[in-house]
Residue frames as a rotation matrix with the C-alpha (Angstrom) as fourth column:
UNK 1
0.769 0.063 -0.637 12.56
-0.376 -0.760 -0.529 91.77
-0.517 0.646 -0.561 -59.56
UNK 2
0.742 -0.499 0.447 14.83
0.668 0.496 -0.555 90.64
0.054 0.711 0.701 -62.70
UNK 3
-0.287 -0.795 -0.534 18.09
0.098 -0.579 0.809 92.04
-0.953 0.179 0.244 -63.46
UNK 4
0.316 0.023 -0.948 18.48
-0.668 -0.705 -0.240 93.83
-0.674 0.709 -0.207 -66.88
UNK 5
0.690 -0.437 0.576 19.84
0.611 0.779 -0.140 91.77
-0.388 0.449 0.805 -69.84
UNK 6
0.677 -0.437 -0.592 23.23
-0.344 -0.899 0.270 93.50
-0.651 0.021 -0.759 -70.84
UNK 7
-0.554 -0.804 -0.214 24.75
-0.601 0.209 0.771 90.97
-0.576 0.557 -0.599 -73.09
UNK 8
0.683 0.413 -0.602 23.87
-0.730 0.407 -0.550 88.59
0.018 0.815 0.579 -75.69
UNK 9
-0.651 -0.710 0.267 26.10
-0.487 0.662 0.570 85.17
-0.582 0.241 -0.777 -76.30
UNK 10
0.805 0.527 0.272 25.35
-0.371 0.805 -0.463 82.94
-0.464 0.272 0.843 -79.49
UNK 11
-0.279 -0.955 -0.102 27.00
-0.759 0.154 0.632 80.19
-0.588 0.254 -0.768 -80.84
UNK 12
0.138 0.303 -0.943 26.94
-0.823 0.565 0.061 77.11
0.551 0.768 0.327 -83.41
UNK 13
-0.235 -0.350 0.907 26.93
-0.583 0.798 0.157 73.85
-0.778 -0.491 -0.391 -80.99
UNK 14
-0.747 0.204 -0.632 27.35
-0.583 0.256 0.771 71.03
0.319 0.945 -0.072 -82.69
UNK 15
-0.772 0.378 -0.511 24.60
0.494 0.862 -0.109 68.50
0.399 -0.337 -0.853 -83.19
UNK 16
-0.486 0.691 -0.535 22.37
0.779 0.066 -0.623 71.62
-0.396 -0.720 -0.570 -81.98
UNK 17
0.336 0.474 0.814 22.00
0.690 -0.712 0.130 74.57
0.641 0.518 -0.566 -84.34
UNK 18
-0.548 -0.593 0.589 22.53
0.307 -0.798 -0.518 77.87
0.778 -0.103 0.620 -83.19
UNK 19
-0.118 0.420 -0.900 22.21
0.933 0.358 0.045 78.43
0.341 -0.834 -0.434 -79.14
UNK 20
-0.093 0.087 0.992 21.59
-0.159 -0.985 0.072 81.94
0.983 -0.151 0.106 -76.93
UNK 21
0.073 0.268 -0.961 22.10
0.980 0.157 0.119 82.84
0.182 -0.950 -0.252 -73.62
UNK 22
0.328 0.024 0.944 21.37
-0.207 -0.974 0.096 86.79
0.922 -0.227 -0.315 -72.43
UNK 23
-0.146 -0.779 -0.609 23.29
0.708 0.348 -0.615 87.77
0.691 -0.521 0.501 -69.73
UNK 24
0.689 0.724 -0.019 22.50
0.579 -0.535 0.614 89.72
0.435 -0.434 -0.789 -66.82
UNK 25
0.393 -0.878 0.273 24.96
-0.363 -0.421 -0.831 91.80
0.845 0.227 -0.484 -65.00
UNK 26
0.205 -0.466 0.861 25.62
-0.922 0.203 0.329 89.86
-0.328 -0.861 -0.388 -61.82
UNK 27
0.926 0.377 0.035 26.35
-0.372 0.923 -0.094 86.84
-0.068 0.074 0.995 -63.91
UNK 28
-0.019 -0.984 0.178 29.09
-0.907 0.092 0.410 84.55
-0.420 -0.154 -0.895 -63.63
UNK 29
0.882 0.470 0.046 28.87
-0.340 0.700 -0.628 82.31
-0.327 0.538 0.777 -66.56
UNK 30
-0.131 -0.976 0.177 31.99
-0.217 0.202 0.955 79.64
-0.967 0.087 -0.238 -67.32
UNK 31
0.783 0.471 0.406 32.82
-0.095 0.736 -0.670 79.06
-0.615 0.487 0.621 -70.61
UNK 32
-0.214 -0.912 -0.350 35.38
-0.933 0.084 0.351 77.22
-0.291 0.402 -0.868 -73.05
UNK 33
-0.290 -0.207 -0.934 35.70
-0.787 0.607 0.110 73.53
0.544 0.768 -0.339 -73.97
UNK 34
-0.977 -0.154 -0.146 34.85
-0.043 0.816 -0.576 71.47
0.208 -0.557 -0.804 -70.71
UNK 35
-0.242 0.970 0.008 31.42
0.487 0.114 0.866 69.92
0.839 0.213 -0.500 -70.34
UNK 36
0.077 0.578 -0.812 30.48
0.990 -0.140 -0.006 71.49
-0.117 -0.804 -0.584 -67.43
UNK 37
-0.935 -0.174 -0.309 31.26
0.084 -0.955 0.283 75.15
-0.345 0.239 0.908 -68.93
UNK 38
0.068 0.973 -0.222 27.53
0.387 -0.231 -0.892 76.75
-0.919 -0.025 -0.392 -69.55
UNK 39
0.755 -0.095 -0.649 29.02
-0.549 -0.633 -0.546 78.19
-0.359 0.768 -0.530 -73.19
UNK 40
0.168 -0.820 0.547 31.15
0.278 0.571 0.772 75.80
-0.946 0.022 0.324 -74.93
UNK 41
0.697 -0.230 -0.679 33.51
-0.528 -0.805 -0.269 76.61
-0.485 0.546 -0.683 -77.31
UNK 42
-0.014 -0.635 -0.772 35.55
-0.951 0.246 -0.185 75.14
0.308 0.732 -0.608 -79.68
UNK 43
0.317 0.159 0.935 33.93
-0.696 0.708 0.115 71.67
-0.644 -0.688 0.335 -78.68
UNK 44
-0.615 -0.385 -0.689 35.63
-0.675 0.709 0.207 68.49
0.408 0.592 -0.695 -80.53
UNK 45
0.642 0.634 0.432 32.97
-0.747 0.645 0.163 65.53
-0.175 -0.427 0.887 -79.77
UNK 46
0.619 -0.458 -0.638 35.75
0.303 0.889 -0.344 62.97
0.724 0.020 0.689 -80.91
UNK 47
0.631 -0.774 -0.059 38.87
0.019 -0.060 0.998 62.35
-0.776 -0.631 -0.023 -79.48
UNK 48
0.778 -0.472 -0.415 41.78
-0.426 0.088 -0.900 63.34
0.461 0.877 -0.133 -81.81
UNK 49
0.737 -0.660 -0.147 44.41
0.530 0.428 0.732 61.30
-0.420 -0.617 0.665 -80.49
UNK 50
-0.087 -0.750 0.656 47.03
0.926 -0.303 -0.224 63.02
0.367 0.588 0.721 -83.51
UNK 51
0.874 -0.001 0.486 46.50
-0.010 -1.000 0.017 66.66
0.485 -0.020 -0.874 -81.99
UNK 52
-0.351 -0.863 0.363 50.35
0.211 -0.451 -0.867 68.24
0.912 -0.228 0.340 -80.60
């Protein structure tokens, strides 16, 4: 038996258009800037070497 879907997550990746991921309620989904995060955020594909 499935779990409900209780959330929604979309974003703009780049290089992919606009992604989705429904969420259930036992999930445990990482997400932020490191490739292995399942949701990335605020992804830079270069290196800025000038960022503080």
């Amino acid at each position: 038996m499935s779990e409900p879907v209780v959330a929604k997550v979309w974003w703009e990746a780049p290089h992919q258009g606009m992604l989705e991921r429904f969420l259930a309620p036992s999930d445990v989904v990482a997400f932020g800037r490191g490739a292995g995060c399942a949701i990335r955020i605020g992804h830079a594909p270069v290196y800025l070497e000038n960022v503080p």
